[in-house]
C-alpha positions as CSV (number, residue, x, y, z in Angstrom):
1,X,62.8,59.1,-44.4
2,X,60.9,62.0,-45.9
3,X,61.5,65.5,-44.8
4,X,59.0,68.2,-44.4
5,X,61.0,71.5,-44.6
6,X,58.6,74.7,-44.1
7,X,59.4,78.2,-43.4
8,X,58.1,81.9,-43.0
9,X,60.9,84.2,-43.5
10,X,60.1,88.0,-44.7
11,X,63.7,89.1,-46.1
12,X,63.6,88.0,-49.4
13,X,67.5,87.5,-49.8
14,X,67.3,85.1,-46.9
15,X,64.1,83.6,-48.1
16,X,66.2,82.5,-51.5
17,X,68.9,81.4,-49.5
18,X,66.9,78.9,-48.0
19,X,64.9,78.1,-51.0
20,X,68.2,77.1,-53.0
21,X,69.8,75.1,-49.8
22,X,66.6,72.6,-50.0
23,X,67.2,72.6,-53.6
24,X,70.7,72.0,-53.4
25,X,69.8,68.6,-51.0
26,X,67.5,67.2,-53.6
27,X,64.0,68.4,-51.7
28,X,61.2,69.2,-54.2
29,X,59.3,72.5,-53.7
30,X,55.2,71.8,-53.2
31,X,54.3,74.9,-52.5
32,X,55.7,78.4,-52.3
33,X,57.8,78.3,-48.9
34,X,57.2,73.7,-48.5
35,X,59.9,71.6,-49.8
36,X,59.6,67.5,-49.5
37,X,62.4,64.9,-50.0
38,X,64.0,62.2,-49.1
39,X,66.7,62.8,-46.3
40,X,68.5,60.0,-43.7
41,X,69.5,61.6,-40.3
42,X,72.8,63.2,-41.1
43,X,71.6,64.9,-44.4
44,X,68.8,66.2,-42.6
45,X,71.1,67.2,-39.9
46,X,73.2,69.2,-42.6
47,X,70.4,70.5,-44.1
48,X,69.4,71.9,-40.6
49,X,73.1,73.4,-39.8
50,X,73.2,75.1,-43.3
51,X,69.7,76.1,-43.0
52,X,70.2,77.7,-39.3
53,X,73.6,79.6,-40.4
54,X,71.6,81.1,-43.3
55,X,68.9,82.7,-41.0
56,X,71.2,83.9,-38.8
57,X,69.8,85.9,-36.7
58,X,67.6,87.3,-39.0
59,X,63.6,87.7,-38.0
60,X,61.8,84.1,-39.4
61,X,60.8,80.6,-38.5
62,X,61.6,77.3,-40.1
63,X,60.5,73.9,-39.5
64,X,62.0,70.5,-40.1
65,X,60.0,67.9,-40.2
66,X,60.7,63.8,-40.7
67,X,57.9,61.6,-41.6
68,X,57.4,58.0,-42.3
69,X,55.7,56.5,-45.0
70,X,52.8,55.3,-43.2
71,X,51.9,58.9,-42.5
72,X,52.3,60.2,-45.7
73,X,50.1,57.7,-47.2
74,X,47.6,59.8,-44.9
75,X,48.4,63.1,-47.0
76,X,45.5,64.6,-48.6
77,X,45.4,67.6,-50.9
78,X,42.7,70.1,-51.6
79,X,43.2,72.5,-54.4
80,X,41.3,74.5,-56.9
81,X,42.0,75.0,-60.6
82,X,42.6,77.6,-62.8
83,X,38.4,77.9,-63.6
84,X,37.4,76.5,-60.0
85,X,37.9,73.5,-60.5
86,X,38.3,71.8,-56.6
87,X,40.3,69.0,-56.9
88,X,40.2,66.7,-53.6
């Protein structure tokens, strides 16, 4: 199943941390602190274990989320281009 992985931390150090653990289970980064990927249960489970000893007790939030296919076929994206270009 797909895995949502999003997080506000402000201490860079631990920000990094985090960034390279959803690297290191194969999650691909969509936008600055949003990773995606493909996780079953117990890799997500890791990924949740590694990800909650690295924050510690440090000051931030991070959110795990599963979701199914038929939801992300619901995704939509809004951005604009270099040049304001809005792509929808």
């Amino acid at each position: 199943m797909r895995t949502l992985v999003s997080y506000d931390i402000e201490d860079d150090r631990i920000r990094n941390k985090i960034s390279e653990a959803c690297k290191d289970y194969g999650l691909t980064r969509i936008q600055y602190s949003v990773f995606i990927g493909e996780l079953n249960h117990n890799r997500r489970d890791e990924l949740r274990q590694r990800l909650r000893k690295t924050l510690g007790r440090n000051f931030g939030k991070i959110l795990i989320c599963p979701i199914c296919d038929k939801d992300l076929r619901l995704l939509t994206e809004i951005r604009v281009e270099p040049g304001g270009t809005i792509v929808d």
